[in-house]
C-alpha positions as CSV (number, residue, x, y, z in Angstrom):
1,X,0.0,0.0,0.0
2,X,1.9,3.5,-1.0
3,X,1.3,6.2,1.5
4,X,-1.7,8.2,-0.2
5,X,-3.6,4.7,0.2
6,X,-2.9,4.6,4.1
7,X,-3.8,8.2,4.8
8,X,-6.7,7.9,2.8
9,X,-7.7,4.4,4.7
10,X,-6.7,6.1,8.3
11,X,-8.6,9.4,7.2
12,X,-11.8,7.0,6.4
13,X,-11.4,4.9,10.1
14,X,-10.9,8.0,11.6
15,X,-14.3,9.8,9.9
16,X,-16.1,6.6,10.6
17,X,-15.1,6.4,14.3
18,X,-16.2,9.9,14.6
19,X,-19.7,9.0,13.5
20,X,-19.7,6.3,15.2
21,X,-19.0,8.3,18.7
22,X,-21.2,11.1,18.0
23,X,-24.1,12.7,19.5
24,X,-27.0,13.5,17.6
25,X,-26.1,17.0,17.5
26,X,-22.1,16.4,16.5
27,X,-23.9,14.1,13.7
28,X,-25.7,17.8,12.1
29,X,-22.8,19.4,13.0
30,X,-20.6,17.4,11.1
31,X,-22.9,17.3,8.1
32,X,-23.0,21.1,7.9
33,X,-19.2,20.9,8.4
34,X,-18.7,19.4,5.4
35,X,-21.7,21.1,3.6
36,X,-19.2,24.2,3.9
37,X,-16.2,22.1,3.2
38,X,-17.8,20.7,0.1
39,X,-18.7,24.5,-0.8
40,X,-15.2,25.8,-0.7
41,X,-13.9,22.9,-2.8
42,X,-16.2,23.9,-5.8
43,X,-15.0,27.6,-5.5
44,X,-11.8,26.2,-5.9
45,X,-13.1,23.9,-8.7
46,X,-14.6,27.0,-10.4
47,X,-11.7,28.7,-10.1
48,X,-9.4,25.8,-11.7
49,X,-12.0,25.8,-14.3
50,X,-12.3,22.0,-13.2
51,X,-16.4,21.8,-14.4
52,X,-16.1,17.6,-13.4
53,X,-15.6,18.3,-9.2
54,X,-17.6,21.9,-8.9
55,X,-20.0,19.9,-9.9
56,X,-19.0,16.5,-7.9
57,X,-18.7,19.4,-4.8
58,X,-21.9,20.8,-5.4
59,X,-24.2,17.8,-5.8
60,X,-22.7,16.8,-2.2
61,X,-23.7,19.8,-1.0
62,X,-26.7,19.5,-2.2
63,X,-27.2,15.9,-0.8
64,X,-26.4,17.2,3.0
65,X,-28.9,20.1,2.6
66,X,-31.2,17.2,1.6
67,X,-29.9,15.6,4.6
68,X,-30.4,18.2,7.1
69,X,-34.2,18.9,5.3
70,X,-35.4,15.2,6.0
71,X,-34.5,15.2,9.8
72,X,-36.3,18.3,10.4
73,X,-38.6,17.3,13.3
74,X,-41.6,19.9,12.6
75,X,-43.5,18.0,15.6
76,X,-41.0,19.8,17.9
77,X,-39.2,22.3,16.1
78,X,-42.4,24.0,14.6
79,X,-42.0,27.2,13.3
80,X,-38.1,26.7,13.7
81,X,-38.3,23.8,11.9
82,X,-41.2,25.2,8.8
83,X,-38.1,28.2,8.5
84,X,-35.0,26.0,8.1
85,X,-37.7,23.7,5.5
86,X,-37.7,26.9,3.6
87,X,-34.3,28.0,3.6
88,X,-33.0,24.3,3.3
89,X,-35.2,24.5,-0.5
90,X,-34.0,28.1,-1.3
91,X,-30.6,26.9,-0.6
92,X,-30.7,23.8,-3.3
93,X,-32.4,25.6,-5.7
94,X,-29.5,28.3,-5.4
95,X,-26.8,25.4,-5.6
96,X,-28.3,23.9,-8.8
97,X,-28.4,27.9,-9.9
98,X,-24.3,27.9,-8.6
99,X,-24.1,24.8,-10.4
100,X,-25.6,25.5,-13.9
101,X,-23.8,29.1,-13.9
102,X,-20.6,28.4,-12.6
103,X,-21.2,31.2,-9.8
104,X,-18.6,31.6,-7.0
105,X,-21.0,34.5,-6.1
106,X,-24.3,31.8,-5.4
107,X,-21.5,30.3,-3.2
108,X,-20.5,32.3,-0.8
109,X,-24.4,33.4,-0.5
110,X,-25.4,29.4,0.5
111,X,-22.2,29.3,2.2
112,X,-23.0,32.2,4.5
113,X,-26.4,30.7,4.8
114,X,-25.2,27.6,5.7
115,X,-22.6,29.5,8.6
116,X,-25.4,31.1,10.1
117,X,-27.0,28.2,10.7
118,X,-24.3,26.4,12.1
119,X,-23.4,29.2,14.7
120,X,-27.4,29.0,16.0
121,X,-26.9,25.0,16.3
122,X,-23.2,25.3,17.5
123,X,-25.1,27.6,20.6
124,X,-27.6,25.1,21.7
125,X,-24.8,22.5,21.7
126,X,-25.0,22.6,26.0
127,X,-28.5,22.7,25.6
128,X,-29.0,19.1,23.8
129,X,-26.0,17.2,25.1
């Protein structure tokens, strides 16, 4: 096995363990995480002109804001929950827009989305652990 094969299996134990380990509320933290990760690699893609992974980066993307739409609880979140819906489906739409026009610009805008939301879960973390 050369070395890029055993960082890449020890980076994949090491992401698996994490899961494995995590609370509920690490699990959505770690999904919007890499929402955000996955954004910044498809800025870099656009800006590489590399069309194949802004648009492998972007389609993950949008699969985790899927992710985070279907475990909305709207039983107990309610009107918390009917926002996030909203901005959850505003946020795809704009990454297919991103994703269609190339746009760095549609980015950063679901990117900054996607931080706010983060810092509002990252506050209740003492409240749900």
């Amino acid at each position: 096995m050369n070395s890029a094969a055993a960082i890449q299996s020890y980076k994949n134990v090491r992401t698996q363990t994490g899961v494995t380990d995590a609370s509920p509320h690490r699990l959505i933290q770690m999904l919007m995480e890499g929402c955000l990760e996955s954004l910044a690699k498809a800025k870099g893609a656009i800006a590489r002109n590399d069309d194949a992974l802004r648009s492998e980066m972007l389609s993950k993307a949008i699969a985790i804001v899927g992710g985070l739409q279907i475990v909305l609880d709207f039983e107990k979140g309610g009107e918390i929950a009917e926002n996030l819906n909203a901005l959850y489906h505003y946020m795809t739409k704009r990454l297919f827009e991103a994703n269609q026009e190339s746009d760095p610009e549609i980015i950063n805008e679901v990117a900054r989305l996607m931080i706010n939301i983060k810092e509002g879960w990252d506050g209740i973390a003492d409240q749900v652990d």
